[in-house]
N, C-alpha and C positions, 0 to 999 in steps of 0.2 A: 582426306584430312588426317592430320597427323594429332595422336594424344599428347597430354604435356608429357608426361614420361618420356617418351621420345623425342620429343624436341630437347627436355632437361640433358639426358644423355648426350648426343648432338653437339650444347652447348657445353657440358662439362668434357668431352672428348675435344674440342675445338681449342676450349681452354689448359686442357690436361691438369684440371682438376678432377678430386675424387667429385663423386655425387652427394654425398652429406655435406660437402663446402658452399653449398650453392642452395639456400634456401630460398623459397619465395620474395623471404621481406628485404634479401640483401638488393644494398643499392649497387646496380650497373655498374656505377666507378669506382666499388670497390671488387666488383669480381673481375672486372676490364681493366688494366694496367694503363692504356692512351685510348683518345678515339680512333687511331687507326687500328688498334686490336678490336676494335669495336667494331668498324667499319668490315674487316676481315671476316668476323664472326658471323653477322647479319649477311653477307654473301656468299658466305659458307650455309647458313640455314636459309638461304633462297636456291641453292642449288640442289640444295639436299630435298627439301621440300618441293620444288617445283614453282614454289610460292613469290611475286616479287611485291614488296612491302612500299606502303604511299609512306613520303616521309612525316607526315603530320602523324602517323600510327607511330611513327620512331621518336619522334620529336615530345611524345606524351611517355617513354619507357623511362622509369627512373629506378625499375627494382630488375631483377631475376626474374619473378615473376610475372610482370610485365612485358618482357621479352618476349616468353613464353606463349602469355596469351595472346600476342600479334601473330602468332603463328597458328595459333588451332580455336580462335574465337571466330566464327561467321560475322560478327558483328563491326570487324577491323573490313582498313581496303583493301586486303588482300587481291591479289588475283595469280592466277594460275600462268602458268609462261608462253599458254595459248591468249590470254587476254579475258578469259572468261571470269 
């Protein structure tokens, strides 16, 4: 499982934003320019992670840090690219 720290980075490298641009509380559609950069992003952090995301976990992300936590919270549907 991956820390937020690194998932932040990740997303701030995907975006080529620095890291202080990208706070917890900011909203999605403001750090995401379209939903296809969005779309980009989330399959960029499934390949990077290994991770592939239920979209009901997606369909609930309205911040930065919400993002984040679909990636490194046990409590999302995550599952791993073996299915586990």
């Amino acid at each position: 499982m991956r820390k937020p720290d690194e998932i932040r980075r990740l997303v701030a490298a995907q975006l080529d934003q620095p890291l202080d641009s990208l706070p917890d509380a900011l909203p999605i559609r403001e750090a995401v320019v379209d939903s296809f950069a969005l779309v980009e992003l989330v399959i960029r952090l499934q390949e990077e992670t290994g991770l592939q995301i239920n979209g009901d976990d997606m369909r609930r992300v309205e911040s930065v840090g919400d993002l984040i936590s679909v990636f490194v919270d046990d409590q999302h549907s995550c599952r791993d690219s073996a299915g586990t």
